[in-house]
Each structure stands twice: as structure tokens, then as C-alpha cells.
N, C-alpha and C positions, 0 to 999 in steps of 0.2 A: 356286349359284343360276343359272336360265340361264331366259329367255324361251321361251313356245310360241305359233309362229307358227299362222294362221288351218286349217291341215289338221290340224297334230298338237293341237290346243287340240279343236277337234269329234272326232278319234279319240279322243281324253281322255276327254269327255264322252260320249263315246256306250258306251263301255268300264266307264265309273261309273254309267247310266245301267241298262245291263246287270245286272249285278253286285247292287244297290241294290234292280230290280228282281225279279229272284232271290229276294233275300233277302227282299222284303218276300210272295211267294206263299209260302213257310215262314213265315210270321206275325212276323217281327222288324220291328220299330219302327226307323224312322230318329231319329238324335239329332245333334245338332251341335255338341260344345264348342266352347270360346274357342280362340283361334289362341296364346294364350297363358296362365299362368296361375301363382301363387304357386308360386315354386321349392319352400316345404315339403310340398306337396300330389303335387308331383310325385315329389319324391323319395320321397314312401311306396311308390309303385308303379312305381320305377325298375328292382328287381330285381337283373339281370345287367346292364343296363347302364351303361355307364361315365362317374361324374356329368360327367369330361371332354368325353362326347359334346355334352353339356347347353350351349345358348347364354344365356345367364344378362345381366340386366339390371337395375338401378334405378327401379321407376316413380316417377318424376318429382314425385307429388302427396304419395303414401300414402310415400314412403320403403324402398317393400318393395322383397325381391328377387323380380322374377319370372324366368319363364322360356318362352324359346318349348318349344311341345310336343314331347318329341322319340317321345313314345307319344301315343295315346289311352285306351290301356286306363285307367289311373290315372285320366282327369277322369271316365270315365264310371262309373266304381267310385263315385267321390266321390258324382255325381249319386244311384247308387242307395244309395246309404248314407245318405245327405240327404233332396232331394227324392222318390225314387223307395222309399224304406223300408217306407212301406205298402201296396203293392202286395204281389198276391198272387203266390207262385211258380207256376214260374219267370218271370221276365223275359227276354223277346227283346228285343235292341237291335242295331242295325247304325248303319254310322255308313261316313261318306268323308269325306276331306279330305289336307291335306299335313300331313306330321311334318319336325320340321327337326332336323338332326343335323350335328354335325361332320363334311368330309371325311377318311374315313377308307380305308384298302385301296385296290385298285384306281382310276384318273384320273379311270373313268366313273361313279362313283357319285357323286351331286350332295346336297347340303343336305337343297335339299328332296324327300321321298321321299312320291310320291301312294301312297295306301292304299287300302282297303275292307274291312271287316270284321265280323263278328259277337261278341256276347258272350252269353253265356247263362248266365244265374243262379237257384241254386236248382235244379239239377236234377244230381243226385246220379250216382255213375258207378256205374256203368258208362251207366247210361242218356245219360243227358249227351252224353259222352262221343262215344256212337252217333250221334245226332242231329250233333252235332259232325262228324264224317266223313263222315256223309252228305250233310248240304249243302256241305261242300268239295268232295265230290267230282261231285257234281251241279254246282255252281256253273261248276268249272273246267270240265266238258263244255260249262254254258252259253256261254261265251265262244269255242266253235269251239276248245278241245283236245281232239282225240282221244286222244292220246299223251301218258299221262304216267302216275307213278304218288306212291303218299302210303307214306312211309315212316314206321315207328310203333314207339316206342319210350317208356319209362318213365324220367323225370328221376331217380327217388329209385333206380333201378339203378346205376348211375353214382356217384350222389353218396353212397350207402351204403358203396362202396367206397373211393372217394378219400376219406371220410372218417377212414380208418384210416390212410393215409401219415402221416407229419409233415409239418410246416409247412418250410421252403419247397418242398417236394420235390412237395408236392401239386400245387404251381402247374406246374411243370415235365408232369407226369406229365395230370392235365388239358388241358395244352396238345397234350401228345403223339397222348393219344385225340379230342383235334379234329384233328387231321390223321390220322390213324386210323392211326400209325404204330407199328405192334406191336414192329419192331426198335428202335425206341428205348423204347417202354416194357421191353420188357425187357432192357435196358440199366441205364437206371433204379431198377427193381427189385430189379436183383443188385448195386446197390454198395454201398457201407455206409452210404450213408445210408438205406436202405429195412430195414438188421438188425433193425427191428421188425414189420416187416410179417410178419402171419402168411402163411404160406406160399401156404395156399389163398385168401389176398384178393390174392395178386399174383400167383398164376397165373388168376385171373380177370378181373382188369384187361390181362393180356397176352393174354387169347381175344377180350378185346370189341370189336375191331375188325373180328373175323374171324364176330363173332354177326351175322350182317347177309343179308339175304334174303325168299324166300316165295314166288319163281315157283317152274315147273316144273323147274329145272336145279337149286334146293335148297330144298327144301321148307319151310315155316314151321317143322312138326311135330319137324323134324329139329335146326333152331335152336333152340328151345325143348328139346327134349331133352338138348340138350347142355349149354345152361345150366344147366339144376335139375342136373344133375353136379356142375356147375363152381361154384355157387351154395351149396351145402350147406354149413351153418356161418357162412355170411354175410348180414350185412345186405342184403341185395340179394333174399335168397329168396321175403319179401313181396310187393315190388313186383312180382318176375317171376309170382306166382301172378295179381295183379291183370292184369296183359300179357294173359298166357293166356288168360283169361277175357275179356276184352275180343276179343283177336284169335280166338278161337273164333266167340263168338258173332256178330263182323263177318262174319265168312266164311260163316258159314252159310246158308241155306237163305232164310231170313226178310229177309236182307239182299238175297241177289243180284239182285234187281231194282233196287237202287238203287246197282248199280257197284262194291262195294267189293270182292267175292271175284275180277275182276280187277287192279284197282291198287294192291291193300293190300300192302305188305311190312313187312318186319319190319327194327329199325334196335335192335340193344339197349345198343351204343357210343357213341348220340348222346349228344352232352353240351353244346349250342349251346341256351342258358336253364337249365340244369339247375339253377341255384342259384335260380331264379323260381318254375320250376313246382314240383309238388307230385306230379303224379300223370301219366298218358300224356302223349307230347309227338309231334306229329306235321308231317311237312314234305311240299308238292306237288312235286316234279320233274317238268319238264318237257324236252324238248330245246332248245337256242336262247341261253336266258340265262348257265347256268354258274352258276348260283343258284339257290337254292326260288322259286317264285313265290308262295308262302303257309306261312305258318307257325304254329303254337297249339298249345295244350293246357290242362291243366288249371294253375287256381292255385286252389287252395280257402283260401288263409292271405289273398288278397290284400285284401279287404272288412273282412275283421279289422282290416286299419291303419286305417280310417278308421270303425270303432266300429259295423261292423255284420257278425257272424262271416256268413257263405253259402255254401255251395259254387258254384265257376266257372269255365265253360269257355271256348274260343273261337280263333276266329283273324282273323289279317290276311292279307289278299291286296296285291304290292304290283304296283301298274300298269302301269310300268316293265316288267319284268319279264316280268308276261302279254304286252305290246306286242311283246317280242321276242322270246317264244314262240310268240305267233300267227305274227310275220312267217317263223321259221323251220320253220311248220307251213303257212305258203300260205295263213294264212285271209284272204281277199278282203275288203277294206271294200268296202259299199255305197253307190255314190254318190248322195248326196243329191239328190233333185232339185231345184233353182235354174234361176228361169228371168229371164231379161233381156229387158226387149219393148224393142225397140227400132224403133216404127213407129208413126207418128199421121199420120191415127187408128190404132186406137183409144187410144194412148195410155197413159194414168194411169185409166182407163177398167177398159182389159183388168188391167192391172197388178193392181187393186182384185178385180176378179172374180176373179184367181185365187190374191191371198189369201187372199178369204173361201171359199173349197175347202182352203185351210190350205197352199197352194205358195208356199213363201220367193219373194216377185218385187220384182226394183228396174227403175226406168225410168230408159231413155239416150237421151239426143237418136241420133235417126238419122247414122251416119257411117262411112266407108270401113274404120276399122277395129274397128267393134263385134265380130265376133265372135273377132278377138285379145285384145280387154277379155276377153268373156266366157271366154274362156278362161284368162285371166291369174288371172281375178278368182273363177274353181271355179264357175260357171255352168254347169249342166247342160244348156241348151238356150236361143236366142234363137230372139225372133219379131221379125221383119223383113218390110217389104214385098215381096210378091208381084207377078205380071203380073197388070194388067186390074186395077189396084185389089184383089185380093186381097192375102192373106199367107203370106209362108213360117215354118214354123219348124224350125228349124236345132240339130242336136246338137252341142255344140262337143265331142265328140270322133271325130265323122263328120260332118261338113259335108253330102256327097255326101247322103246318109241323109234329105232333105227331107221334111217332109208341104206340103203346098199346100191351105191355105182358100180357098174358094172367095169372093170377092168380095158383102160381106152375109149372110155365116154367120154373123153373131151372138156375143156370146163365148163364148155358153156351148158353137158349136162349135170355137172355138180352145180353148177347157179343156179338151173332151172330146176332141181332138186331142195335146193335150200328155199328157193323161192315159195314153192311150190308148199312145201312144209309149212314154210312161216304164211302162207295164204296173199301171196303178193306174185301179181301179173306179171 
């Protein structure tokens, strides 16, 4: 848990604000669950996560066990299962808020984890799907990434396979291909606990860390080739013909206006939710974080739990994240304009006037060091008395940089003055 002081708390929100908006020109609805909610509701739609993560409590009155959110997805399922049932397909819904989880991995991962997200139900894949990648990857240009790409892979590839290991070896051998560690899966493979494994399911499990790509230096066409090889005879052949078909018609022609034929790659080793989703599974990389800054795909079983079958896709973006993407990508916040009057006249006067033009303004008695306040305090600019009964107004991050009202200008020529400075009509 950790405090966000007065800059990082408006980066926050201007970040959600972004994103939110995005979402809702793609026609998604904003939604807002509870910050908490019956532990058995949530465990329907926990998935691959670990109920350890879950911070679990007594409510006091009802005797239940609740729990803070450690997803959204699961309350918003509920909603459309419930209240949102008769609605016609699909359903857009977008939603922000924090999710609270166990410290786990790395020092700098924190409880609570801000989000932003999409879900979309009712709308069948590959179509889905499309639409799904395309507002990720539009979204992520909105927030000032140029650089970055969406790595796309198939949950039920992976898990067709490992479903042929035995038990405990699967554990082992899943863990391997999250670290995409091919020497140790075959390792794994050749000892005697794997004498059941058919041959061709465990020389495919030892290629799929190496299945991974889609720029110019190894072609998608090329990975995929290799697979349906190396797939043949196994559970896995399905889902890869689903792949193809999704990642074809991404790249095509109909798509390249909306980004995806450059930062689409291909991932067919991913196995990070593979026991959740159902169908494609897709992650944003960016430079900066050392993590996705967003992640989703399909779960068409997930609505099922809660007594309404639908197919459904989506993702989360997590804020964090993007925050340390932008800052290792240079993108510049804009700084707010705030202004401090600090001169009477005119006062709580001017202050008012340039409210009502919608400029954040507070008023301070006149003194020696208002414009160190206004600096201290993220003030964009003070007005301050001028010569000859006029007024200055002052940038607090160029001082020098004065404009000079002339004495009886009125306020609406110090608004148009401030305005005018800060480059606003």
C-alpha cells in the first residue's frame, strides 16, 4: 500500500482519464464495482489466480466471508449475468479502479494495482477477438507509446499439451515454459518420469519457446509452419488453425489502418493465464517496465459460472506500468495551468473571473514570497502587483518571462493575458 502525493495522484488521473476516454469513442460503457465483494463470487472468476493472492475478511453484520477485489473481470461478469442479462449483444463495458493483491515477486510491486479495462461480451471469435486488438493497440498509441508491440498466442496450445504430462511433472514442465526455458524442458522430458509422454507431444513442448515472433527477421508465416509440423497428432492442432486464422486476417489489408500489421507478433509458448482463457491470449510490450503493460483474451467458459453461458473477450491495462513506459519513452506531461493572484485589487474578484473561464485559481494575501509558494504549491503562473497600479503576471517556471497589465484593464484583460500566455483561446 503506499500514498500518491499531489503530481503523481493528477498523472494518475489524467492517465485514467485518457484510457476511459478512448474507450468510451469505441462505444464501451463505464461500470464501477464494489471495492470489495463475497469471496464466493469471486472465486468463480479467479481462474489462474492464486486464492493466496486473495485478502479475505469477515463482514462484521452478514457473517460472510468477503474479499477485496483482486480482478474486476469476475464482478463484472456477475453484473452481466444478473443485472445486465437482457441486454442485447454484444455488451461493451470498460471500467478503472485498483485491484488489491498480495505482495508478491519483485519489492516494487505494490497491493494495490491501478487498472483500466475493457470486456466485451457476446461477440464471437474471431470477430471479437479483432476488435479486441484493435482498441489495445490503438488505446496504447493513445497514451503517447510509440514503441511497443502485442504479442499473440493461443491458451488451449499450451495447455493441450501439458495436458498429456502426468501429474506432478506438469507443474514442473509449465513452470519451465514460463521462463521459456527449452534446456530444462528437455531435461524434463527425457527422464523417466515423462516414459509416457508421446514422443511428438514432447518434442513440441521443447520447440515452444523457440515458436515466438512475426517481424521481418522471422516471419509469422515461418512460425506457424513450423508448428502445424510439430502439432500433428496433437491436441494443440485446433487451436493453432484458430491462431492462423486470427493472425492472418489481423495482418491483412482491412486491418492496417488500425496498427496491428506493425506490432502484431506471434507468442505460441505463452502459458501466463493459460488455465483461465479459453481461446487467443494476448500481451502489450513496451520498453521501460520489464512487464506487459496490458494483458487479455478470450474466456468464453467464464459467464457459465455465474448461469449465463456467452462468449468473452478483453483486457486490462495496468497504470503503473504504462507510467513507466511513457517516462522511458520521453512522453512529456502537460502542465496544468494553475494560477495564484496574489494582488488586491483585484483580488477574490479576478480569482472568480477566471474560474468561471474554467482556470483552477486560489487567492493569497500579497507577500515577499508568493511566488516560492506558487511554486512549491504546482502553480502555473501568479498575478501580482505591477508599476503604476498595474499588474504583473508571473510564470513560476520563468519568472523573467512577465506579461504587464496595464493599470484598469479590466479582468477580462488579465484572463486574456493568462490565456494568451498559457496558449489557450
Amino acid at each position: 500500500m503506499r500514498d500518491l502525493l499531489p503530481d503523481e495522484t493528477r498523472r494518475r488521473r489524467a492517465l485514467a482519464r485518457t484510457l476511459l476516454d478512448h474507450f468510451a469513442l469505441h462505444g464501451y460503457d463505464l461500470v464501477t464495482p464494489p471495492a470489495f465483494e463475497l469471496a464466493e463470487v469471486l472465486e468463480k472468476g479467479l481462474g489462474a489466480l492464486d486464492p493466496g493472492d486473495v485478502l479475505r475478511f469477515v463482514e462484521p453484520e452478514s457473517g460472510e466471508v468477503c474479499a477485496l477485489r483482486p480482478d474486476m473481470t469476475p464482478q463484472i461478469a456477475r453484473m452481466v449475468a444478473t443485472r445486465l442479462a437482457a441486454e442485447p449483444a454484444p455488451i461493451r463495458l470498460c471500467y478503472e479502479g485498483t485491484i488489491v493483491r498480495r505482495r508478491q515477486g519483485r519489492a516494487k510491486k505494490h497491493r494495490q494495482i491501478p487498472q483500466a479495462g475493457v470486456e466485451l461480451y457476446g461477440a464471437p471469435s474471431p470477430e471479437g477477438d479483432l476488435e479486441a486488438l484493435r482498441l489495445l493497440a490503438s488505446v496504447t498509441q493513445a497514451v503517447g507509446l510509440g514503441s511497443f508491440v502485442i504479442d499473440l498466442g493461443h491458451a488451449l496450445i499450451a495447455r493441450a499439451l501439458v495436458d498429456v504430462v502426468p501429474s506432478p511433472l506438469d507443474v514442473e514442465v509449465t513452470d519451465a515454459l514460463a521462463q521459456k526455458d527449452a534446456s530444462r524442458l528437455l531435461a524434463l522430458l527425457s527422464g523417466r518420469e515423462a516414459a509416457g509422454v508421446p514422443k511428438r507431444v514432447a518434442e513440441a513442448l521443447v520447440a515452444l519457446p523457440e515458436l515466438a515472433g512475426g517481424a521481418e527477421d522471422r516471419p509469422g508465416e515461418e512460425i506457424l509452419s513450423r508448428a502445424e509440423k510439430l502439432f500433428v497428432g496433437t491436441g494443440a492442432e485446433g487451436p493453432l488453425r484458430e491462431l492462423r486464422a486470427l493472425w492472418e486476417t489481423a495482418r491483412g489489408p482491412s486491418t492496417s489502418a488500425a496498427g496491428l500489421g506493425d506490432v502484431l507478433r506471434l507468442d505460441l509458448g505463452e502459458v501466463r493465464g493459460f488455465a483461465y482463457y479459453t481461446g487467443p491470449i494476448f500481451h502489450v510490450l513496451a520498453p521501460g517496465p520489464g512487464e506487459p503493460v496490458g494483458a487479455g483474451g478470450r474466456y468464453d467458459d467464464l459467464l457459465e459460472r455465474f448461469g449465463l453461458p456467452m462468449q468473452a473477450v478483453g483486457f486490462g491495462l495496468h497504470l503503473d506500468a504504462i507510467a513507466r513506459a511513457r517516462e522511458a519513452a520521453g512522453v512529456r506531461e502537460e502542465r496544468p495551468l494553475r494560477v495564484l493572484v496574489s494582488a488586491d485589487p483585484p483580488g477574490e474578484a479576478l480569482a472568480s473571473a477566471l474560474r468561471a473561464r474554467g482556470i483552477a485559481t486560489a487567492w493569497r494575501a500579497p507577500g515577499a514570497d508568493v511566488l516560492r509558494y506558487a511554486a512549491a504549491h504546482r502553480f502555473s503562473h501568479v498575478v501580482v502587483a505591477g508599476s503604476e497600479g498595474g499588474l504583473r503576471i508571473l510564470r513560476t517556471d520563468n519568472p523573467e518571462a512577465a506579461v504587464e497589465i496595464a493599470p484598469g484593464a479590466g479582468d477580462a484583460a488579465i484572463v486574456r493575458g493568462i490565456c494568451e500566455g498559457a496558449g489557450i483561446a
